[in-house]
C-alpha positions in Angstrom: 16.6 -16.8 -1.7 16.7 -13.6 0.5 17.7 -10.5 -1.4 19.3 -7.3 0.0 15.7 -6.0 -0.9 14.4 -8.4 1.5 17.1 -7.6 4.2 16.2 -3.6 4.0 12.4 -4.2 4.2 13.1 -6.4 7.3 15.7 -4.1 9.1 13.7 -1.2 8.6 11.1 -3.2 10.1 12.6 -4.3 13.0 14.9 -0.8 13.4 12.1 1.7 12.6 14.4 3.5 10.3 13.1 4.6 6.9 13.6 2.3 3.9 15.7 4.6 2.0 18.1 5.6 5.0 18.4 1.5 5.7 19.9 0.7 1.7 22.3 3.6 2.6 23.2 1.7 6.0 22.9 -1.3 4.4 24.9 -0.2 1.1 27.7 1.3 3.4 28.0 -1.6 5.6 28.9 -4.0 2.7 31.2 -1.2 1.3 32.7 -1.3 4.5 33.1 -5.0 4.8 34.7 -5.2 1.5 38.1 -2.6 2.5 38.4 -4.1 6.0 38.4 -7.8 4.3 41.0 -6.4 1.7 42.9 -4.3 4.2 43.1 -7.1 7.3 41.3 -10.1 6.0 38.9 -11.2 8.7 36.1 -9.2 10.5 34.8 -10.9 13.5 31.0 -10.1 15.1 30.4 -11.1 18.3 27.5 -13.9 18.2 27.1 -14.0 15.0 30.5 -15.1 13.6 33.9 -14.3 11.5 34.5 -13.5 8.0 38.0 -14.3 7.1 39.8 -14.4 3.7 41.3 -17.6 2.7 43.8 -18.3 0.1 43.4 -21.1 -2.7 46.4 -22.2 -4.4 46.3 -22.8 -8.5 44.7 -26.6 -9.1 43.7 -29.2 -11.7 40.0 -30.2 -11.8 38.0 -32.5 -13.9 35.6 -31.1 -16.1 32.3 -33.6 -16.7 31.4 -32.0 -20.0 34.8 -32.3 -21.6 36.2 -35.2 -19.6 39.4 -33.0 -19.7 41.4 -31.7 -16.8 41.2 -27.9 -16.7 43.7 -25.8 -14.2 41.8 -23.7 -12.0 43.9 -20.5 -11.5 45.0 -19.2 -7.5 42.3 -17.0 -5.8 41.2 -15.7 -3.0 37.6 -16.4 -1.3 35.9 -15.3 2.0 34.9 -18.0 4.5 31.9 -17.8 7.2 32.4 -19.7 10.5 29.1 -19.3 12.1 29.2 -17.7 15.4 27.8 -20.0 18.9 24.1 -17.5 19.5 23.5 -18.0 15.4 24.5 -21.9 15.5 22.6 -22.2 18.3 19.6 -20.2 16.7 19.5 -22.1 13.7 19.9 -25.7 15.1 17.0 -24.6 17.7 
């Protein structure tokens, strides 16, 4: 699994920028992602792809361990739809 460790060493790599001024970027980006997901509720890069907040009603669900029925309460969750360039890379 990638960590944001992993993701500052490699854009400082690739940018040139120092380590510590990339997990500020990197730290304010996410912050930044987070209030225009709660304020709008999608954020859309161009090739690469959309981040959109999708509501899930209140619903029953089994429970293997108990073999009871346990209600799963409403929330909210954020959905990826890949963008075509980063399909495209990944399926290469």
């Amino acid at each position: 699994m990638i960590t944001k460790k992993d993701i500052v060493e490699r854009i400082s790599e690739i940018s040139g920028m120092k380590k510590v001024d990339t997990r500020l970027f990197l730290n304010a980006a996410i912050e930044a992602f987070g209030e225009l997901l709660e304020e709008d509720g999608k954020i859309k890069i161009v090739n690469f792809g959309k981040f959109e907040v999708r509501d899930y009603k209140e619903r029953l669900k089994y429970n293997p361990q108990t073999e009871k029925m346990i209600l799963v309460p409403a929330c909210k969750r954020v959905k990826f739809t890949c963008g075509k360039e980063l399909f495209q890379k990944l399926n290469k």
